[in-house]
PAVO-73362 format. One record per residue (C-alpha): residue number from 1; x, y, z. Coordinates in steps of 0.2 Angstrom, whole numbers, m for minus. Layout:
  pos      u      v      w
  NUM      X      Y      Z
...
END
This chain:
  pos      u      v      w
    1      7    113    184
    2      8    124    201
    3     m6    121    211
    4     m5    129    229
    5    m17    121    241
    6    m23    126    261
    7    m28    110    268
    8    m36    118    285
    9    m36    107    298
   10    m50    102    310
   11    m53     87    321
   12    m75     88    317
   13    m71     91    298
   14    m60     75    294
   15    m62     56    299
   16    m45     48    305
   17    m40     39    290
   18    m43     55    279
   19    m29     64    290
   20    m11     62    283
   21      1     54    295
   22     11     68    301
   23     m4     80    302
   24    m14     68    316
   25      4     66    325
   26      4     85    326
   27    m16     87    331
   28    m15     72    343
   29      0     80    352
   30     m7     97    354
   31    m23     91    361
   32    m14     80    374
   33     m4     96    377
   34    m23    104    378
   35    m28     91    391
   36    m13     90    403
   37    m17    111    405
   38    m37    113    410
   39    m37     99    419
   40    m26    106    430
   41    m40    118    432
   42    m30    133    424
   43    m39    141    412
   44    m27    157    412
   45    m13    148    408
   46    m22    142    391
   47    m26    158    387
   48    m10    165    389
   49      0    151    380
   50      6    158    363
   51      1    149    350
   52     10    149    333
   53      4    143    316
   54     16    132    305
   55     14    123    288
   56     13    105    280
   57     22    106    265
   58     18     91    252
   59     25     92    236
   60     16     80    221
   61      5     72    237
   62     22     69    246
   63     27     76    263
   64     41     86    262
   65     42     92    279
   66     38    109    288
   67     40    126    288
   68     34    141    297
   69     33    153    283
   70     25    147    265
   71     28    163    257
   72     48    156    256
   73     42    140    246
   74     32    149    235
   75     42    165    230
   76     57    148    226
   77     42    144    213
   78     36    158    207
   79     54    165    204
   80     57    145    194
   81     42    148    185
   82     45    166    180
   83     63    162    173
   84     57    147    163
   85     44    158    154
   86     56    172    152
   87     69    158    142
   88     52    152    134
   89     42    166    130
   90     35    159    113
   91     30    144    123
   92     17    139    137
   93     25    132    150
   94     23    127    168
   95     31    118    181
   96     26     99    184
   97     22    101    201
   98      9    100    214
   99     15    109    232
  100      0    111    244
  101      0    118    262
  102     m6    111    278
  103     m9    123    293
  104    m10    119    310
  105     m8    132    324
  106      4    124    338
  107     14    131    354
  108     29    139    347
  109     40    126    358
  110     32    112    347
  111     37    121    331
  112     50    110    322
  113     53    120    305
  114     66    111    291
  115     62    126    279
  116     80    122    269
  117     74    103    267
  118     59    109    262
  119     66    121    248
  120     79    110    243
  121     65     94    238
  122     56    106    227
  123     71    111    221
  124     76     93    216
  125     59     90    209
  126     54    104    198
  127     54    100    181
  128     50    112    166
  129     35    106    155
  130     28    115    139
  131     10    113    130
  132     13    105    115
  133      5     97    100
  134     12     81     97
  135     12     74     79
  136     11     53     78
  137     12     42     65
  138      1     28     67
  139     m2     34     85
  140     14     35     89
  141     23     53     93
  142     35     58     81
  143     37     76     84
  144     30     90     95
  145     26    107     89
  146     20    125    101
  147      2    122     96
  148    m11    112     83
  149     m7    128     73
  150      9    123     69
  151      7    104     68
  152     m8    108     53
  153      6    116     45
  154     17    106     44
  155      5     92     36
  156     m4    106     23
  157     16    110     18
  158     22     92     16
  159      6     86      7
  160      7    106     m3
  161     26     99    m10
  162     16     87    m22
  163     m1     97    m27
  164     m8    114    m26
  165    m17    125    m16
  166    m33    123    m27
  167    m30    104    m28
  168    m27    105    m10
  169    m44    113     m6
  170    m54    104    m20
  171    m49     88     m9
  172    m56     96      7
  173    m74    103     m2
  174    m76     84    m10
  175    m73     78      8
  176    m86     88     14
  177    m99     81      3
  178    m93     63     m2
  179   m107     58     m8
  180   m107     69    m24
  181   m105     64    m39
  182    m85     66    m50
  183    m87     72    m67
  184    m78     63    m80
  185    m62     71    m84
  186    m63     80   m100
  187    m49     82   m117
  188    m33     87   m109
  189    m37     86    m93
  190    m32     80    m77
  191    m44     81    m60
  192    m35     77    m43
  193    m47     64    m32
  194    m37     61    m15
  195    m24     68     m7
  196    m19     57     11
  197      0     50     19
  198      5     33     18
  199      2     31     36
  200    m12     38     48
  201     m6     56     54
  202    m15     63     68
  203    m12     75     83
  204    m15     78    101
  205    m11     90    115
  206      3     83    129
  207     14     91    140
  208     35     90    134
  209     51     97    140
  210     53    112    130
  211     68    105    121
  212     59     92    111
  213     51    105    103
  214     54    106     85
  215     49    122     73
  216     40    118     56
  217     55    117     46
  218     63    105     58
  219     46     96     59
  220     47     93     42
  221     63     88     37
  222     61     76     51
  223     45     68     43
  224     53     68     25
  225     70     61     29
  226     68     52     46
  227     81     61     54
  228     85     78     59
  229    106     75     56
  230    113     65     43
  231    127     55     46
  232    144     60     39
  233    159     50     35
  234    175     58     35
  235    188     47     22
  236    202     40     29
  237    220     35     19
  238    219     17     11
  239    197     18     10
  240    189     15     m6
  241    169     17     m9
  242    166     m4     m6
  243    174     m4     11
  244    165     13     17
  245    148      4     10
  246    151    m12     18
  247    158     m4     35
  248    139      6     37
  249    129     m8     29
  250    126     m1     13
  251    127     m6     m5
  252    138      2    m15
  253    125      7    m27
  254    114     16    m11
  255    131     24     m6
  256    135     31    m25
  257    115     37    m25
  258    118     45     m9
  259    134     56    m15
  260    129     64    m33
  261    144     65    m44
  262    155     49    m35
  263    155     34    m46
  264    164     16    m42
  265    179     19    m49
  266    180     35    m41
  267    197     39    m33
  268    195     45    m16
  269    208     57     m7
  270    207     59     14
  271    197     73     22
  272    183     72     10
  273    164     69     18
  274    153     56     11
  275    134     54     18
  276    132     38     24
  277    113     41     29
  278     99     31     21
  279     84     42     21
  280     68     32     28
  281     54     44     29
  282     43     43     45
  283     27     46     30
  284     26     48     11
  285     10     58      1
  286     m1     48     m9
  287     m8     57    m24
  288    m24     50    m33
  289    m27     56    m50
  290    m37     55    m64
  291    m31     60    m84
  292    m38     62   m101
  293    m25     58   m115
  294    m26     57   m132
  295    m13     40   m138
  296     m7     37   m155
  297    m12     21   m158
  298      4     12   m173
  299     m5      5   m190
  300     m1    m13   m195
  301     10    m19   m208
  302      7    m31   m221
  303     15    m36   m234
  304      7    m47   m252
  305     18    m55   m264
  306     15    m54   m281
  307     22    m66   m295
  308     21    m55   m308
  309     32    m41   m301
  310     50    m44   m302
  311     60    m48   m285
  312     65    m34   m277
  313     53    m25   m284
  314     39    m16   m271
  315     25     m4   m271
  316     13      3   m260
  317     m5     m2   m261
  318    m10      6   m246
  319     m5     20   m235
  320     m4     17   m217
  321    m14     29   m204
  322    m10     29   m185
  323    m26     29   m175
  324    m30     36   m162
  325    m38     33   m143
  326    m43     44   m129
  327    m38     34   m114
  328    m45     42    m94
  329    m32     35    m82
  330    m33     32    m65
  331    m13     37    m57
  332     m8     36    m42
  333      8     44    m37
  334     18     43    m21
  335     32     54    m15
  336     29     61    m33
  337     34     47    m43
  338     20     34    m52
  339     17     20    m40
  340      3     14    m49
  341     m9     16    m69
  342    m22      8    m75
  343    m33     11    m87
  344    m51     17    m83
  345    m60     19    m99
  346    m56     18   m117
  347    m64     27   m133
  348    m57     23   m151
  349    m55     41   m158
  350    m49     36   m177
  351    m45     17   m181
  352    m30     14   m188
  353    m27     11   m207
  354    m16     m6   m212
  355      1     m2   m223
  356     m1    m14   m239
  357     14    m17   m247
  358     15    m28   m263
  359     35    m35   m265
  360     37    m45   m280
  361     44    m63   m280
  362     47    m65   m298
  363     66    m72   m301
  364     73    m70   m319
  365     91    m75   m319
  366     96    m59   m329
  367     87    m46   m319
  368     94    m42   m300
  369     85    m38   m284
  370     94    m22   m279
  371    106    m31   m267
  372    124    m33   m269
  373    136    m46   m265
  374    154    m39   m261
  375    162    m42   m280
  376    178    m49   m273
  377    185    m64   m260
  378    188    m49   m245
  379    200    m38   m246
  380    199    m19   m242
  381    194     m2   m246
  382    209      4   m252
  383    202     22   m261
  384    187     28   m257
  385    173     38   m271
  386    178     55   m271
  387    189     69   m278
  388    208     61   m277
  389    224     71   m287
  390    212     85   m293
  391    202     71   m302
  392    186     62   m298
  393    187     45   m293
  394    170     38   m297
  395    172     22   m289
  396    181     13   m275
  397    197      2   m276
  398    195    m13   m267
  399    212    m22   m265
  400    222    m37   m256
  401    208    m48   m257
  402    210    m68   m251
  403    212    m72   m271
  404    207    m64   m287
  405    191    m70   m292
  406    181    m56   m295
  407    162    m58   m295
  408    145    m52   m301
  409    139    m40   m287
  410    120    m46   m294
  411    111    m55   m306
  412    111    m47   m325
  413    117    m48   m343
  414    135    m42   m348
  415    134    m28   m360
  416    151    m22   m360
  417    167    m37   m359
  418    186    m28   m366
  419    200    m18   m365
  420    196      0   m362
  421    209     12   m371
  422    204     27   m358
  423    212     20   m343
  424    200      6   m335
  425    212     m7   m346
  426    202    m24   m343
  427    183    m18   m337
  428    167    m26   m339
  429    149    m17   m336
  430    135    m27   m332
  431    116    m22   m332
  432    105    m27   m320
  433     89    m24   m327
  434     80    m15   m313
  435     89      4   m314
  436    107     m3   m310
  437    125     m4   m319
  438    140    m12   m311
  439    156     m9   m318
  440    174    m20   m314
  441    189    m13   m321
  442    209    m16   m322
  443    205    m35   m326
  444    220    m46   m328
  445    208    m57   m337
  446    190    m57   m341
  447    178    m75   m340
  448    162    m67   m348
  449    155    m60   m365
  450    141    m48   m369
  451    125    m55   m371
  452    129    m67   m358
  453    119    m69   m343
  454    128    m69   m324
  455    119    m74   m307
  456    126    m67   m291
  457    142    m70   m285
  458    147    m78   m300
  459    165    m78   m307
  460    165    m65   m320
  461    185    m61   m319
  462    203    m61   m312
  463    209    m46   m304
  464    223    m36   m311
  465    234    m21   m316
  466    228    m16   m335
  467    227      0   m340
  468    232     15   m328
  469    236      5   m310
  470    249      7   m298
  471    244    m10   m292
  472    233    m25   m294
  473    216    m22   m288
  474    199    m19   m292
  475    192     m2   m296
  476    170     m5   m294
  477    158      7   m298
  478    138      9   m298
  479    127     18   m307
  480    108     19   m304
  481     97     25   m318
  482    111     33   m325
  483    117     43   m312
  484    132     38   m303
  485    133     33   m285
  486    142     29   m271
  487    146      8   m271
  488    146      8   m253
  489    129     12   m249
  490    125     m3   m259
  491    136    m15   m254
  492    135    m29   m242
  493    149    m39   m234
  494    141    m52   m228
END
């Protein structure tokens, strides 16, 4: 601030120790001067002595010596001040300076003007200030905008990057009148409660060098990232992504999250820039919310056993239902993502219906279960069901097993034990009771008869060649309820 004062002078108006210094060593020497003259008893020679007015410059309450014309000092300010509003014409600025004049009229031979000093101390101490409004974090000045306009702003846009207008100003009318009443949020519904910074946000008014002055933008990437520049690393030969992470003190995994599309293995060629800048915001926006949602709620299972069904046998005795709840939470969200749910209030909507399922547990040794043992001692798939020299192959060929007992797949009775004349040579089909027939063929030799009753995974054969084979193995096929199927999907190899 400029402030240009006249401190007039005058012996009945001021006490001694209210005069400055220099001021009572100027008066004290012109009234000796005063003296020496009438009493000599020459009162002309007073009145003709010319008498000359000169200044006491002080500059922020300091001396800064004399000069006999103040129109010098304060066209040197006035031309300072009117260049640094010219440069910042969008801002109010002022110079931080106080410069006040003391007048005295003396004899022109006791004049002792150092105007140059003078000009050159202001010079020295003039120092551009601009009003500002300074954004703090928990009091503490983070950032200064050109006015409490601009600062608002920047809060209304950072918090407006996680709600809405209308969210916005539904918050500011409930602050308004706290102690209404929230109504219960309603069937797909969500009601915002609060929206506020992780930290206490304020502002004030201060005076800055212009060149601390950010815009909007500037302000808020500074809040949301905690810097205005994000450090760069430029790659080197010999680096890899460790060395880089270790030499900035960062994990790898904070490096790789910090550059999208780089992963540890990465290869890494000179020249290339990685960002090496954790982002700590200076302040986050807290979101409160409440939400009305409508949750499936899964039906339990049970199953009853019955002794009088088969094994492997099941029905249904009841059909399962979901319920459903309706569920208000209470969500707080920060930065956008979920910090914090809990569940306010919980109506049952539709209870949930149990799955009863009755499985039989009745074992006969002539009827299976559905499940299939692998008929031979491992081996391999060596021709799968399908079409195979324009013919269907209607089963599978299992071959190079670890010997040649072949086995019952599952329980059953045997009603088909020989030689097959239309190219199965040895076969044997068992029926298993339940819907299932299992059929072996190309036997070198077979260890059952029809009529006879096999468990699972007993020895029913030897594999073998008969018939039409290129090879010894064994050619398995399933049929379920008469229809044929494919082995595989009921086979286990366990």
């Amino acid at each position: 601030m400029i402030n240009f004062k006249n401190k007039l002078s005058s012996l009945a108006g001021k006490t001694s120790r209210e005069m400055k210094p220099a001021i009572r060593k100027s008066i004290m020497a012109a009234v000796t001067v005063a003296a020496l003259s009438f009493g000599a008893g020459s009162a002309a020679h007073a009145a003709n002595s010319k008498l000359t007015t000169v200044y006491y410059v002080y500059v922020n309450d300091k001396f800064a010596g004399t000069v006999a014309d103040k129109t010098e000092v304060e066209k040197l300010v006035e031309d300072k001040l009117a260049s640094v509003q010219k440069e910042y014409k969008d801002l109010d600025v002022e110079l931080g300076l106080d410069v006040s004049f003391v007048p005295e009229q003396v004899f022109s031979s006791a004049a002792n003007a150092n105007t140059s000093e003078v000009l050159n101390v202001l010079k020295n101490q003039m120092t551009v200030q601009a009003e500002a409004s300074a954004l703090a974090i928990d009091g503490k000045p983070v950032a200064y905008l050109k006015d409490e306009e601009a600062s608002k702003k920047v809060v209304k846009t950072l918090m407006l990057e996680y709600v809405t207008e209308e969210e916005l100003a539904e918050v500011e009318n409930r602050r308004k009148s706290p102690n209404l009443p929230i109504p219960e949020v309603k069937e797909n519904e969500t009601r915002i409660l609060d929206v506020r910074f992780t930290q206490n946000v304020s502002t004030s008014a201060e005076k800055v060098n212009p060149e601390q002055i950010l815009t909007v933008e500037e302000a808020l990437q500074l809040l949301k990232k905690g810097t205005l520049e994000e450090q760069k690393y430029q790659v080197k030969d010999g680096d890899v992504l460790g060395s880089i992470a270790s030499s900035h003190n960062l994990e790898l995994a904070q490096l790789l999250t910090l550059n999208e599309g780089f992963k540890e293995d990465s290869v890494l060629k000179p020249g290339q820039e990685l960002n090496v800048t954790v982002l700590k915001p200076f302040v986050e926006v807290i979101v409160d919310r409440q939400t009305y949602v409508k949750e499936e709620v899964a039906f339990q299972k049970e199953v009853v056993a019955d002794a009088s069904m088969f094994k492997g046998d099941t029905k249904k005795k009841q059909e399962g239902k979901i319920g459903i709840n309706g569920v208000i939470y209470g969500i707080s969200e920060q930065n956008g993502k979920v910090v914090k749910k809990e569940t306010l209030k919980k109506v049952v909507l539709q209870e949930p219906v149990k799955e009863i399922v009755v499985k039989g547990t009745k074992v006969v040794p002539s009827r299976g279960d559905g499940t299939f043992v692998w008929p031979t001692n491992g081996g391999y798939v060596s021709s799968q069901q399908g079409y195979r020299w324009n013919k269907m192959h209607k089963g599978i060929d299992i071959a190079r097993p670890s010997n040649y007992t072949i086995k019952a797949a599952d329980n059953g009775v045997v009603v088909s034990a020989g030689y097959d004349n239309g190219g199965y040579g040895n076969k044997i089909i068992i029926d298993h009771q339940n819907g299932y027939r299992t059929m072996y063929a190309h036997l070198a030799s077979i260890s059952v008869s029809v009529g006879q009753t096999v468990s699972r995974g007993s020895k029913i054969g030897i594999m073998g060649r008969t018939g039409n084979s290129t090879g010894v193995h064994l050619h398995f096929e399933v049929y379920q309820n008469g229809k044929l199927i494919d082995p595989m999907s009921k086979l286990n190899r366990k």
